[in-house]
C-alpha positions in Angstrom: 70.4 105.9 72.7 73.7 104.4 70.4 76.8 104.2 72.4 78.4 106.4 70.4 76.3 109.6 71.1 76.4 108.3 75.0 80.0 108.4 74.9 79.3 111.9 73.2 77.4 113.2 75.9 79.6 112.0 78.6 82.1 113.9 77.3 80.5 116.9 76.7 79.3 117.3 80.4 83.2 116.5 81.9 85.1 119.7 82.4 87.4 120.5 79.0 90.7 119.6 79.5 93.5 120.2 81.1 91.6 118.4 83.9 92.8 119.5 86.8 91.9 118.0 90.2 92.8 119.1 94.0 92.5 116.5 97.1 91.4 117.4 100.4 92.5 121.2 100.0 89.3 122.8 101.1 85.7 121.9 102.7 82.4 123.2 102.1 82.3 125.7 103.9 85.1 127.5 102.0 84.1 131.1 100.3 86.9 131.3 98.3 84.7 130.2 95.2 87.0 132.1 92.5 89.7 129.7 93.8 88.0 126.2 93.6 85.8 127.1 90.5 89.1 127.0 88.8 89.0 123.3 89.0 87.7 120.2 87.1 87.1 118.2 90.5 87.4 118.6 94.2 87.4 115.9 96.5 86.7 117.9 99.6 86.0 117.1 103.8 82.9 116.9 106.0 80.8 119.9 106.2 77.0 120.4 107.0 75.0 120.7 104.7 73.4 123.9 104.4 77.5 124.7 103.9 77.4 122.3 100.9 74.5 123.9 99.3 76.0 127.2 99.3 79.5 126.4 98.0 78.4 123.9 95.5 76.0 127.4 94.1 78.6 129.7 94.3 81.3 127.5 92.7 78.7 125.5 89.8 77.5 129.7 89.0 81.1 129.7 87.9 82.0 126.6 86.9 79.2 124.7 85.7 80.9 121.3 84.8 82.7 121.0 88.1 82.3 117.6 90.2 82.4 117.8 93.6 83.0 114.6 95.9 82.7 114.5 99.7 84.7 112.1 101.5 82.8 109.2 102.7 84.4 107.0 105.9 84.8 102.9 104.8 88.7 101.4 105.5 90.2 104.1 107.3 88.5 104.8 110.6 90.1 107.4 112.5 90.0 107.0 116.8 87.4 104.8 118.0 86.5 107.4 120.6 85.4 109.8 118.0 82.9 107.0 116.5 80.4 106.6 119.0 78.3 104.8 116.4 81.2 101.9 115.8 80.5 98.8 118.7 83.6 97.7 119.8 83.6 94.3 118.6 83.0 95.9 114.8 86.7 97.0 114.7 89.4 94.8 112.8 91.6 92.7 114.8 94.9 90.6 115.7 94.5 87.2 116.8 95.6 88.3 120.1 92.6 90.4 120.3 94.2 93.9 119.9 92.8 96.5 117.2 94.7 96.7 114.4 96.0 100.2 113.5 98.1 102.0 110.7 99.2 105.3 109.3 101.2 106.0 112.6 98.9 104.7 114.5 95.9 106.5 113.2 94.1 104.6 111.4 91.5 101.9 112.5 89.8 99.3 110.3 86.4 98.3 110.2 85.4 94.3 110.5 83.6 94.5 107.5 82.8 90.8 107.2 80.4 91.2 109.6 76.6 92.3 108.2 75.7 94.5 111.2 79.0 96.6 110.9 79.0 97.0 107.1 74.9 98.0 107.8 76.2 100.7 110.1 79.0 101.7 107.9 76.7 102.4 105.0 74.4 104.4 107.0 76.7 106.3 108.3 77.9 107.3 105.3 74.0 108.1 104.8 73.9 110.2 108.1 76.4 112.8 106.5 75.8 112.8 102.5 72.2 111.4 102.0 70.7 115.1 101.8 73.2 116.7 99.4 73.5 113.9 96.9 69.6 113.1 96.5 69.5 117.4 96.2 72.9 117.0 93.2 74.2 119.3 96.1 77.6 117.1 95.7 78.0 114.9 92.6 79.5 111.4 94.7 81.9 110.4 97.4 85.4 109.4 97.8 86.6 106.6 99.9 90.4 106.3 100.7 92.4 103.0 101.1 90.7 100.5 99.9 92.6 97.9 100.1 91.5 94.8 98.4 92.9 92.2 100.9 91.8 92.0 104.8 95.6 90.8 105.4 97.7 93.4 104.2 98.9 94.6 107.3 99.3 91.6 109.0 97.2 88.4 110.5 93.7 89.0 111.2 90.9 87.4 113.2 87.9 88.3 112.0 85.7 85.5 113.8 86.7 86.2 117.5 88.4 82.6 117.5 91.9 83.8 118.8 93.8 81.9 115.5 94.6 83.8 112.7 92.7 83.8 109.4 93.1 81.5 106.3 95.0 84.5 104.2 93.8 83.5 100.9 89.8 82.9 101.8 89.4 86.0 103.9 90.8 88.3 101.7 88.5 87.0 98.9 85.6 87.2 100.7 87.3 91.0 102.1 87.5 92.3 98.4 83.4 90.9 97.9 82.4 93.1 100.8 84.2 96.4 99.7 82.1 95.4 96.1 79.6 95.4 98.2 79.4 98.2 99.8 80.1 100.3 96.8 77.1 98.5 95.5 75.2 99.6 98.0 75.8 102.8 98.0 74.8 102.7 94.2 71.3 101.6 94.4 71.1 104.1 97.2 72.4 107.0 95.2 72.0 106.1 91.6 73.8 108.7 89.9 76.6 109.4 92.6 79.8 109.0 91.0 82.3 106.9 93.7 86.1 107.0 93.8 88.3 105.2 96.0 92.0 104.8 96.3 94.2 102.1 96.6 91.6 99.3 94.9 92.4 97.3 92.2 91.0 96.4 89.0 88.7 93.7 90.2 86.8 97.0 91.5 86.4 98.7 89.1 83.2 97.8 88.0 81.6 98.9 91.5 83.2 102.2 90.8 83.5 105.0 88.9 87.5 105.2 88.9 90.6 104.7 91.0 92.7 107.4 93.0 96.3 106.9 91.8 98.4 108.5 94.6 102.1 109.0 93.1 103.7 105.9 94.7 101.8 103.4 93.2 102.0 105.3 89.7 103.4 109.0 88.7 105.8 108.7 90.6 107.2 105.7 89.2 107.9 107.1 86.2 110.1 110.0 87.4 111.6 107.1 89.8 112.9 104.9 86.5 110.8 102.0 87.7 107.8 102.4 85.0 107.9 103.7 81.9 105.2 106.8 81.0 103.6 104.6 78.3 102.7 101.8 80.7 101.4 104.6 83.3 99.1 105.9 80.6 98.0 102.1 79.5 97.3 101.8 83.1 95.6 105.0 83.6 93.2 104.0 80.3 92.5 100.4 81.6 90.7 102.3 84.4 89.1 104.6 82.6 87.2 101.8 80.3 86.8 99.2 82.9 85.3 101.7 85.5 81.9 102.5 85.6 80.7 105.5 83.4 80.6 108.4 83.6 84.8 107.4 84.4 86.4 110.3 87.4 90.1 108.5 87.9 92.5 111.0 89.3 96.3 110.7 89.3 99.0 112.7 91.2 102.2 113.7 90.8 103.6 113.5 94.4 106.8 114.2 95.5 109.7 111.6 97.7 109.9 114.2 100.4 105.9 113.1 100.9 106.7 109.4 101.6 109.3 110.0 104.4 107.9 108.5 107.5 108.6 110.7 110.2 106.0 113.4 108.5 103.2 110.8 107.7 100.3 112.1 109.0 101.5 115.9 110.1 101.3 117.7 107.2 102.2 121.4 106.7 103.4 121.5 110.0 106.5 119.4 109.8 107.1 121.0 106.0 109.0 124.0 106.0 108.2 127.1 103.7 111.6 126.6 101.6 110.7 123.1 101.1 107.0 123.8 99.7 108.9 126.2 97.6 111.0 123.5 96.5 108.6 121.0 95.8 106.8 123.5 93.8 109.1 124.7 91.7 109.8 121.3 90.4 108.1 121.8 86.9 109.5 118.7 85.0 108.1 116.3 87.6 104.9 118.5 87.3 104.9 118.4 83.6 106.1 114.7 83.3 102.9 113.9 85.5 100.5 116.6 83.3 101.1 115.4 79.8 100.7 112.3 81.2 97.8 112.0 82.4 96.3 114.5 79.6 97.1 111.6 77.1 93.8 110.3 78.7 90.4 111.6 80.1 91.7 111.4 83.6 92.2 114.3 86.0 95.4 115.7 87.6 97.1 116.7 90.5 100.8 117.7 91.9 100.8 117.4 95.7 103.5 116.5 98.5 101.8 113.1 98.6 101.2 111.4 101.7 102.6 114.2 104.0 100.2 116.7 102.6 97.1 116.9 100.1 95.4 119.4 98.9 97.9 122.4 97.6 96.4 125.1 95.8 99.3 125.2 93.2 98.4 126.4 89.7 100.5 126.5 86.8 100.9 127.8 83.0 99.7 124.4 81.7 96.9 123.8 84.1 95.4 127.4 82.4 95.8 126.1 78.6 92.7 126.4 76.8 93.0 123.1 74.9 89.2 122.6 75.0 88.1 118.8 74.1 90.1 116.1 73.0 90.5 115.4 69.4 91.2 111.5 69.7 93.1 109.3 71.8 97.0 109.6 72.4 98.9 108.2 69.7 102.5 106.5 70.2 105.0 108.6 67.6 108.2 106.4 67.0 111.0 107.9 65.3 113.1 105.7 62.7 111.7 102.2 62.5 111.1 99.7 65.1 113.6 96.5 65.2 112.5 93.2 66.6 115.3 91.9 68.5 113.5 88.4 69.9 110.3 86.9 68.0 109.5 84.2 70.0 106.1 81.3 69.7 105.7 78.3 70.9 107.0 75.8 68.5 110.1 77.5 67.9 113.7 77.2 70.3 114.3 78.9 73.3 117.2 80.9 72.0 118.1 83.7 74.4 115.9 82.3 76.9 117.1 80.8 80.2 115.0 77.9 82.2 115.1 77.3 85.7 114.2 74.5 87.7 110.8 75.0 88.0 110.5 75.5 84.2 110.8 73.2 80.7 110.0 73.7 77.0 107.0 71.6 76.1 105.3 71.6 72.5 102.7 73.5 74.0 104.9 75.9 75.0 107.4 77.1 78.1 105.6 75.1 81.4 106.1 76.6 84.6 105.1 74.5 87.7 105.9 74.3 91.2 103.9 72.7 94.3 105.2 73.9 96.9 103.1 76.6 98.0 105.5 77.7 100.6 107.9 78.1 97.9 109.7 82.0 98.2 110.3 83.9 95.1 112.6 82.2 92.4 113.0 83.0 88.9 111.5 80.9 86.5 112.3 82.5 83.2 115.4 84.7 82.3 116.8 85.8 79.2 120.7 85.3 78.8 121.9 89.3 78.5 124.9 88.4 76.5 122.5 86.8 73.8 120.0 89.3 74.2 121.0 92.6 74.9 119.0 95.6 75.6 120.7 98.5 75.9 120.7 101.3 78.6 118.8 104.4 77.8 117.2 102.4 74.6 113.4 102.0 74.7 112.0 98.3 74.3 108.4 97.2 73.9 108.5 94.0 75.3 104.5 91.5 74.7 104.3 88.3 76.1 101.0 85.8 76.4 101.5 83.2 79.3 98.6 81.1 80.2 97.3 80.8 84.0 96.9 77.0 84.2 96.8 77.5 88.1 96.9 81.2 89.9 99.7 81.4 91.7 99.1 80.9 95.8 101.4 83.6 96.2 102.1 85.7 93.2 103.2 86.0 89.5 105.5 88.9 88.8 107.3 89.9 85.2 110.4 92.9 85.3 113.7 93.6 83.3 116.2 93.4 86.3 119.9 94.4 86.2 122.3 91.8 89.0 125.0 94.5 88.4 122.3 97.6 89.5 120.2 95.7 92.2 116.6 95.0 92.0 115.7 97.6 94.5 116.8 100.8 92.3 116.7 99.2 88.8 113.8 96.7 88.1 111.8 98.1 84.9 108.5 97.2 83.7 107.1 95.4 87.1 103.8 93.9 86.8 102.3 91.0 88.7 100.3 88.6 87.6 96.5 89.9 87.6 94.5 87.1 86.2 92.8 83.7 86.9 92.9 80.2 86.5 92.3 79.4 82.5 92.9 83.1 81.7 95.7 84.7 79.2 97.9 87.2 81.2 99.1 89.4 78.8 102.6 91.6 79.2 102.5 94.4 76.8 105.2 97.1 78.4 108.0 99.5 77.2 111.5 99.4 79.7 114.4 101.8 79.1 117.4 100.1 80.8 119.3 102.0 83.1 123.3 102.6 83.1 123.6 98.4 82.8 124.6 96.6 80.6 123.6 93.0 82.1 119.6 93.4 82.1 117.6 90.0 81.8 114.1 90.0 81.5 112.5 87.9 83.8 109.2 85.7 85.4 109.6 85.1 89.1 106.9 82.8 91.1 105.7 82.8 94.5 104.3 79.9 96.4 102.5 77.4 94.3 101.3 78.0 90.7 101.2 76.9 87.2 101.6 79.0 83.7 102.3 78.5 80.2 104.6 81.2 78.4 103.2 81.0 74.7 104.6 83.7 73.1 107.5 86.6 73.9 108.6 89.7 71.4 111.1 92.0 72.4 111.5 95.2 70.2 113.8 98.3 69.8 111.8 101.2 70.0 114.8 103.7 69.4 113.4 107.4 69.9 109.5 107.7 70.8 106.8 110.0 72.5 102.9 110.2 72.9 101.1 112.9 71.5 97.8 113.7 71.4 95.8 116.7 70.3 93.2 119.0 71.4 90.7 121.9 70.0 92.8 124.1 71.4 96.7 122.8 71.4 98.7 119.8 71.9 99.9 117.6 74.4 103.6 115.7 73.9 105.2 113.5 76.3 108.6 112.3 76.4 109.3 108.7 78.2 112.9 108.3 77.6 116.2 109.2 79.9 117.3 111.0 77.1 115.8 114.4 74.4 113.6 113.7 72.0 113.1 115.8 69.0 109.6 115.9 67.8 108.3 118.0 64.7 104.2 119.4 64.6 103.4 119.8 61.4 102.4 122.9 61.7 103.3 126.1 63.9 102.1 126.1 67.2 102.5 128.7 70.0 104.5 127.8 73.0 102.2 129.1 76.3 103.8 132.5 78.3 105.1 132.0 81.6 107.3 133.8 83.7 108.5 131.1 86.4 109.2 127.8 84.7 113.1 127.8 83.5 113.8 126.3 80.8 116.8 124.4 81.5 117.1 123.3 85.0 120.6 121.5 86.3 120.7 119.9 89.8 123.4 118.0 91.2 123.4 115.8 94.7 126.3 115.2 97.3 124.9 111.3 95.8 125.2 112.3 92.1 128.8 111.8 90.0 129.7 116.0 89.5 130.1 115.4 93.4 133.3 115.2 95.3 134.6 116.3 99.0 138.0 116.7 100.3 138.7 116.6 104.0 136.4 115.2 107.1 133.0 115.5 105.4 130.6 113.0 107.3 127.5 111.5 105.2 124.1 112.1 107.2 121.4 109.4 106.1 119.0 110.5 108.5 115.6 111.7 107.2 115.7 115.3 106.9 115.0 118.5 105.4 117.6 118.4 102.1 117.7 117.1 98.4 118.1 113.5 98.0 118.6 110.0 100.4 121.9 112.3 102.1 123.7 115.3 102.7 127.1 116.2 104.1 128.8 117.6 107.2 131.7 119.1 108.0 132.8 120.5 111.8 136.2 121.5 111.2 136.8 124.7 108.8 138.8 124.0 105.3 137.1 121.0 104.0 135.4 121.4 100.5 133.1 120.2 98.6 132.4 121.0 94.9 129.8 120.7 92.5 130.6 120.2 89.1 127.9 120.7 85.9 127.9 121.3 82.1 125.6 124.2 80.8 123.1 122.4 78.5 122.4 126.5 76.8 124.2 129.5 76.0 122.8 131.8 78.7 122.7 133.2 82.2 122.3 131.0 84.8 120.9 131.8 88.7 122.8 129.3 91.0 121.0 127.9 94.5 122.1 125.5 97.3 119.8 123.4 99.0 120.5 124.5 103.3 118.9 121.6 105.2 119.1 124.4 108.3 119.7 124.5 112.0 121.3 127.1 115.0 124.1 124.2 114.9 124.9 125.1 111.4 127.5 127.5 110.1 126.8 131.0 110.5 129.4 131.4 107.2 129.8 128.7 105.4 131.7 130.4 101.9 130.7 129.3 98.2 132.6 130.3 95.1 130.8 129.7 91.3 133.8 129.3 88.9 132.9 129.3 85.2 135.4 127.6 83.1 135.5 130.6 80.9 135.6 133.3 83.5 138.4 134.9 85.2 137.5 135.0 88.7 134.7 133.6 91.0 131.7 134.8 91.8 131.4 134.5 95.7 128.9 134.1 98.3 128.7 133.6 102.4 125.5 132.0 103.2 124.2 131.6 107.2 123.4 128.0 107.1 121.3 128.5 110.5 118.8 130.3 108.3 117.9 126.8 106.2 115.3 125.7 105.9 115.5 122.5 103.4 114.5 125.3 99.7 117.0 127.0 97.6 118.9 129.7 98.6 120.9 131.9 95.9 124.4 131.9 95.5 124.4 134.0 92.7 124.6 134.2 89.0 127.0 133.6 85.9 126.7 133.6 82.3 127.7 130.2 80.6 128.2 128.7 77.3 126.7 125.8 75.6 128.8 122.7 77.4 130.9 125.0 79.3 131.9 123.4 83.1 131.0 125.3 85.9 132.1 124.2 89.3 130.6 125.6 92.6 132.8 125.3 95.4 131.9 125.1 99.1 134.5 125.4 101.9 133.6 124.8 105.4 134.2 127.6 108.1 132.7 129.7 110.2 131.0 129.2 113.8 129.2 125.8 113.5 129.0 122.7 111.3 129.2 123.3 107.5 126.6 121.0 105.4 127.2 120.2 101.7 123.8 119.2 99.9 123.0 120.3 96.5 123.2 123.1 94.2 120.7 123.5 91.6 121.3 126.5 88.1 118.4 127.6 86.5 118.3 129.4 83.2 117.2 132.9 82.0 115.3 131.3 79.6 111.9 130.7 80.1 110.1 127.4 79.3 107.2 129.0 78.1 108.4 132.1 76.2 105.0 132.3 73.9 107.4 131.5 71.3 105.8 129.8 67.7 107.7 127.0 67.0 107.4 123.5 64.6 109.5 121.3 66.5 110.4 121.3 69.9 113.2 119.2 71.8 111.4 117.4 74.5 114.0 117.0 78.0 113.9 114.0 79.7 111.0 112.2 81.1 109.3 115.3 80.2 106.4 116.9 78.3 105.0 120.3 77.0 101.6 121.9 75.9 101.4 123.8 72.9 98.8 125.7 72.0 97.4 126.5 68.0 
């Protein structure tokens, strides 16, 4: 059989796209089949497995191209007590002898250098899934946290010696027993399709794809750190390197998932006006979607690491796009301008060297031998003879030659000294290649609000490269597109609109609950301002952003100020973190510039719970200022968070259309 009409059949059995994926949100032994039919892919929990052969009839009667993965236990162990089959010397631990744990404190590792523990693992994993995948019962396994390195919480002691392990030794000889056990499991189960999250690239050819949790990817892009192109390079890098048939699955999680004191709880310590909240976020949603559907990936939205599993469903995820037409295309408006063509041979021109760095005919030599060395920059570029502009989208390529791997690592970004690295670095990426090899950088950054950006190489520990060549162009205006049978996929990667024209009517989907211009401002953001003894509160909690306010006397205010980006009526919310300490009437006021008096509310604060509660609504014109207004009072302390104003107008009004303006780190589906 030709590649081509492998490829061909691959695709044909996948499930038609959107593909939508859901995490941990149900087991086996679920009847709710109408439900999880709906899906592309479940990754689901431990059942037995007369359970599995009954769900996996019911939901395959309904949805025959479904995959359904059971999750397999390998690097995250829970309580040793529940694991009678796990000797204790098999468990992973510190030089001084005590078992290394994570998660808040829930999670155990396995000593997986050891033959007779990674034996036991593997039949263990046999004990509970050997029936249903040699029946088809379940299509593979998920593993979770695989990380490639035996050191990445700490020292480790792997022999029993007391003395900690040589870092760099074990955790290449770590990363060749996780290969291994996915191997394994293969030759076991030949056509079981295996996931895992948290591995790296050097997997992937053990495995059928990687489980991008929104840290590590999505979420980046909504965060300003990555831009969406590099997300959907990354994305497709998996998807070819992976084994075949490819099952990668990203999601779009959310920052209220990654706050530690709910690690681990899940919908007990999130509140029903915070799911709410999270849910109704449909441009973080949408950004992640027409992301990931400018690949063959699946997709989630999820609260992250606080909670898996939601059974959300949206407009978009009920498109009938059908099968893709082609890969994603990049769509740059006016035409690209190199601002930096750089080879070796020619000057350095914008380009700063440090210490550790010279020009040499052979091109810009990086060496240091000090592998305790801690970061330094190597290479910069001199921002007042090569500027980048905020908001402006540059593809930035570099080649640089691994003459020696770094001991400790190799890292490329566009950082701001005015912003701060820890808010502002774009286009991060480290080093992923070895000695004699050609690293190559080929990433798009859109500066933030700076106007001092360098772009940069910064080395750890001891290491040796070669920069060869470095091009830096101006993008301008851009999105990805790519189309389906069905409709259209367009994603927007830029801080700012993008207008983008079809070329032929298409028909925008018909939804009721996604606004179509959404306006939210923080006690953090600039339309913020207080008067009188507010207090900032940085203490995780249950409101909008890093902070809220708080005010125990009555009379202090706090206003909200916003421009309407539409002619149209507007519902206005505040975000009420809650608590019997609160205000039982704090008083808000919604003052349109144009309007001649204020539209009023008295909210119980008590009743909070960290979702929206409505103020009220106004009608507003195009760029018209509205300012909502809260003044402390009432029995308790008042709290100033954030107001949000949604539109009338629907997002998906079913309208035909042949342009559209794309928002913001945004996307839309279309349909034909």
């Amino acid at each position: 059989m030709n590649l081509l009409l492998s490829l061909a059949l691959l695709a044909a059995s996948a499930a038609p796209f959107p593909r939508i994926a859901n995490l941990w949100g149900m087991t086996a032994a679920s009847t709710d089949y109408d439900r999880w039919a709906r899906y592309g892919m479940l990754v689901m929990g431990s059942a037995p497995p007369q359970a599995w052969r009954r769900f996996s009839s019911e939901v395959r009667r309904r949805n025959p191209s479904i995959r359904l993965l059971g999750t397999g236990q390998f690097m995250n162990l829970s309580d040793p007590r529940s694991m009678p089959w796990m000797k204790d010397e098999w468990f992973l631990r510190r030089p001084d002898g005590s078992i290394i744990r994570w998660w808040d404190d829930q999670i155990v590792l396995p000593n997986i250098l050891r033959d007779d523990c990674l034996d036991a693992l593997v039949e263990n994993v046999a004990r509970e899934y050997d029936a249903v995948l040699k029946e088809g019962v379940a299509d593979g396994l998920f593993f979770d946290s695989v990380v490639g390195r035996a050191t990445w919480l700490g020292d480790v002691d792997t022999d029993h010696d007391g003395r900690a392990d040589p870092a760099a030794e074990t955790d290449a000889r770590w990363h060749a027993r996780q290969c291994l056990f996915f191997d394994r499991l293969r030759a076991r189960w030949p056509k079981a399709l295996i996931l895992a999250n948290d591995v790296d690239l050097a997997h992937a050819p053990h495995l059928h794809g990687r489980l991008f949790e929104g840290l590590p990817l999505l979420q980046r892009v909504t965060d300003g750190d990555l831009s969406g192109m590099d997300a959907v390079k990354e994305m497709q890098t998996w998807l070819t390197a992976s084994l075949q048939p490819p099952v990668t699955f990203a999601i779009m999680t959310h920052p209220l998932g990654y706050q530690g004191w709910r690690v681990g709880r899940g919908e007990r310590v999130t509140t029903k006006g915070e799911t709410e909240r999270v849910r109704r976020d449909f441009r973080r949603m949408r950004a992640g979607l027409t992301m990931v559907l400018m690949t063959d990936a699946y997709f989630a939205t999820d609260f992250g690491t606080t909670w898996y599993g939601l059974p959300w469903r949206y407009a978009e995820y009920e498109a009938p796009l059908g099968n893709a037409l082609g890969p994603a295309r990049e769509v740059t408006l006016g035409k690209p301008i190199v601002k930096l063509a750089w080879q070796t041979g020619k000057p350095i021109g914008p380009m700063v060297l440090d210490a550790a760095a010279r020009a040499t005919p052979l091109g810009i030599q990086v060496r240091c031998a000090d592998p305790e060395s801690g970061w330094q920059r190597v290479i910069g570029t001199n921002p007042r003879k090569l500027d980048i502009k905020p908001g402006k989208a540059y593809r930035i390529e570099a080649d640089c030659l691994v003459v020696r791997k770094p001991t400790g690592a190799l890292q490329f970004n566009a950082r701001t000294a005015a912003g701060g690295w820890q808010s502002h670095d774009k286009g991060r990426a480290l080093c992923n290649v070895g000695d004699g090899e050609t690293w190559r950088i080929d990433t798009v950054v859109v500066p933030d609000a700076f106007d001092d950006y360098s772009i940069e190489w910064h080395l750890l520990g001891a290491g040796e490269f070669r920069l060869t060549r470095f091009r830096v162009t101006l993008l301008d205006e851009c999105y990805l597109r790519r189309d389906f049978e069905g409709g259209i996929a367009l994603f927007n990667p830029l801080p700012t609109p993008v207008r983008a024209k079809l070329g032929a009517a298409m028909r925008r989907l018909r939804d009721t609950t996604a606004p179509r211009y959404v306006v939210e401002v923080d006690d953090g953001d600039v339309g913020f301002s207080a008067r009188g003894a507010w207090e900032r509160i940085s203490e995780e909690g249950r409101y909008v952003g890093s902070t809220h306010r708080r005010a125990l006397k009555p009379g202090s205010r706090a206003d909200w100020v916003f421009s309407a980006p539409s002619s149209d009526r507007y519902s206005l919310y505040a975000c009420i973190p809650g608590g019997q300490a609160l205000s039982d009437g704090a008083s808000y006021a919604i003052r349109p510039a144009s309007a001649p008096r204020a539209v009023t509310a008295v909210v119980n604060q008590r009743t909070g719970d960290g979702g929206w509660v409505r103020l009220g609504g106004v009608s507003l014109k195009v760029g018209e200022r509205c300012r909502v207004t809260l003044t402390s009072g009432g029995v308790g302390a008042t709290v100033a968070d954030a107001v949000r104003a949604e539109s009338t107008a629907r997002y998906n009004d079913g309208a035909t259309v042949r342009e559209v303006t794309i928002p913001p780190v945004d996307g839309v589906v279309l349909l034909r």
